[in-house]
C-alpha positions in Angstrom: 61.0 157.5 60.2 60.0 161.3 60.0 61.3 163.4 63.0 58.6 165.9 63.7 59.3 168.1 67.0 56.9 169.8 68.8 58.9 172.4 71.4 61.5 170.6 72.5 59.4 167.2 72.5 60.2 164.5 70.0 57.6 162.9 68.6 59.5 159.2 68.0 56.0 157.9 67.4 54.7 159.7 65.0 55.5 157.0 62.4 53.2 154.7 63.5 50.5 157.8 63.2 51.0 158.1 59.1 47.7 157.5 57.3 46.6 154.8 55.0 44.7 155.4 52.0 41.0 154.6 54.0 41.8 157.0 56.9 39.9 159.8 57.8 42.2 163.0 58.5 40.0 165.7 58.9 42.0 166.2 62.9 45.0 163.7 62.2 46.8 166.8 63.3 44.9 167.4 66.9 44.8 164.1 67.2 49.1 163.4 67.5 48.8 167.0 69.5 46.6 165.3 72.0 48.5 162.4 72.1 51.8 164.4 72.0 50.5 165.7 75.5 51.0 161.6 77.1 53.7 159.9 74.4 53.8 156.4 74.4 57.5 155.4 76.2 60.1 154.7 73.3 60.8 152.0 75.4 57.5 150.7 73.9 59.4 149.2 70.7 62.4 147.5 72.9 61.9 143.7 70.7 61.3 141.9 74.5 58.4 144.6 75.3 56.5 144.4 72.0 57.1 140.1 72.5 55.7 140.6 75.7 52.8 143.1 74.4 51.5 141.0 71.9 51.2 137.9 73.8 49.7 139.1 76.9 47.2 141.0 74.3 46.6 137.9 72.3 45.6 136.1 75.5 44.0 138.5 77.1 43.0 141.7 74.8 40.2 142.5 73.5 39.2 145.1 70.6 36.4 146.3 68.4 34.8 150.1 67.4 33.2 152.3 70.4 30.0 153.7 68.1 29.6 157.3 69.7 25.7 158.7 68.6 25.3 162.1 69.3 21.5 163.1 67.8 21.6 162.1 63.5 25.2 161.5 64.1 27.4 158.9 64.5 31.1 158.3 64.7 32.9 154.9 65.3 36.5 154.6 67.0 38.7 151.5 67.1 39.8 150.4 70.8 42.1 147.9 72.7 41.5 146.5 75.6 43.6 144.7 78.2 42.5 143.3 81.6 45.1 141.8 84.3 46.9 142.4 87.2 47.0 145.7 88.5 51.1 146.1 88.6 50.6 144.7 85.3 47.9 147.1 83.5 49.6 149.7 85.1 53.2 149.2 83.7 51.4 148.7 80.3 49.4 152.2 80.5 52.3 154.2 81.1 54.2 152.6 78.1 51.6 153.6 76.0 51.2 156.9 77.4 47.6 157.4 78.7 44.4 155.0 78.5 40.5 156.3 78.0 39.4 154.4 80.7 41.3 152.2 83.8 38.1 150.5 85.8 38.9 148.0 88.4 37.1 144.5 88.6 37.0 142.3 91.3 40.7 141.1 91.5 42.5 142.9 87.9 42.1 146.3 86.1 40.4 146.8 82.8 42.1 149.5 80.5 40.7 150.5 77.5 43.2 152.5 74.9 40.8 154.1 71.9 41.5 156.0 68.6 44.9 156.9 67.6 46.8 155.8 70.4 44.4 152.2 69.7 46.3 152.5 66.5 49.4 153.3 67.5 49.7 150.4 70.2 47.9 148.1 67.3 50.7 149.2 64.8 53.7 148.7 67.3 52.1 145.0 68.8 50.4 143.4 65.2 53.4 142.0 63.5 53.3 139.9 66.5 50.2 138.4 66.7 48.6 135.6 65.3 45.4 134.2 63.6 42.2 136.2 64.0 44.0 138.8 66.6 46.2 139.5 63.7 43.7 139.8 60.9 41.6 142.1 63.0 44.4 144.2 64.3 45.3 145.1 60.5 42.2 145.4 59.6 41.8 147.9 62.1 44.9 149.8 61.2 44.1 150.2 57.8 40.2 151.9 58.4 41.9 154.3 60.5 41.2 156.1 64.3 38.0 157.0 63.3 35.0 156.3 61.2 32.5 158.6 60.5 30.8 156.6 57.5 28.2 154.8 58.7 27.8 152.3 56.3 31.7 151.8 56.1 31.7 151.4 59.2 28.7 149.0 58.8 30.3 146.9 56.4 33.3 147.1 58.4 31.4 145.4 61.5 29.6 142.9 59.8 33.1 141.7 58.2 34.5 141.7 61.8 32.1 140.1 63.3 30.6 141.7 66.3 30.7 139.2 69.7 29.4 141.3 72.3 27.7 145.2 72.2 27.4 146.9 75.7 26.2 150.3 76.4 28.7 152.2 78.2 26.9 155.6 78.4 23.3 157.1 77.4 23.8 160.6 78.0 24.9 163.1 76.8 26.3 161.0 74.5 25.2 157.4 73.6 28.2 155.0 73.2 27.9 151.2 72.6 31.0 149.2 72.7 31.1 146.6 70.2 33.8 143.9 70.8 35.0 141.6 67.8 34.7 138.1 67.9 38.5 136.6 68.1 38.0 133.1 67.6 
């Protein structure tokens, strides 16, 4: 594992931030800087919290690509979604370090992790999961915490399999979340 430190702050996690060949890592860089601003918890990769990780997010998680449109151009970025209690959502977000969204619904929060910390909590929690969850975890993994290829990206989809697409915003950007079918 490489040790990278940043001040005084060791970056444990950077390993699971190494690119694969398809990756786009034009801002790798200000990407693990942002993230280096909320780590993950090391405690993340204790065996019994990754167990318990991948399970509740086979039963419960959800993820796909958030397709961000700004005028001609377009960007697509992987996310991870868990809904559940809120003690529970809440332990989980500060293991991972931050969340892009925490929205509460009726009786449980919905947190949505997105980008390179998607892929770090994807990296840490898919040798664990099974069936689809895994197949589309890895696949996931290996396009990268970003896409700015529209036809990859395209492609990408298609092979997925897209369940649902919500908008999420309009303006000033347009996002559509498009979840992948799991089963």
């Amino acid at each position: 594992m490489p040790v990278d430190r940043a001040g005084d702050h060791f970056r444990w996690w950077i390993a699971y931030t190494q690119p694969l060949p398809s990756w786009e890592v034009n801002d790798l860089e200000m990407m693990r800087n942002l993230i280096a601003e909320k780590p993950p918890n090391k405690a993340i990769e204790h065996p019994s919290l990754v167990g318990f990780l991948a399970g509740y997010f086979q039963a419960v998680g959800e993820m796909g690509y958030l397709e961000m449109e700004l005028g001609s151009e377009r960007i697509y970025v992987p996310f991870a979604q868990l809904t559940g209690e809120k003690e529970v959502i809440e332990k989980i977000v500060r293991l991972v370090g931050d969340a892009q969204e925490i929205a509460e619904e009726r009786n449980s929060i919905r947190t949505l992790f997105t980008g390179l910390r998607a892929i770090i909590f994807l990296r840490i929690i898919s040798p664990f999961l099974l069936g689809k969850a895994r197949e589309l975890a890895d696949e996931m993994i290996s396009n990268g915490y970003k896409i700015s290829d529209v036809k990859r990206a395209e492609a990408l989809l298609n092979r997925l399999q897209i369940e649902k697409v919500e908008e999420v915003q309009r303006e000033p950007i347009r996002i559509l979340k498009k979840t992948c079918k799991r089963r």
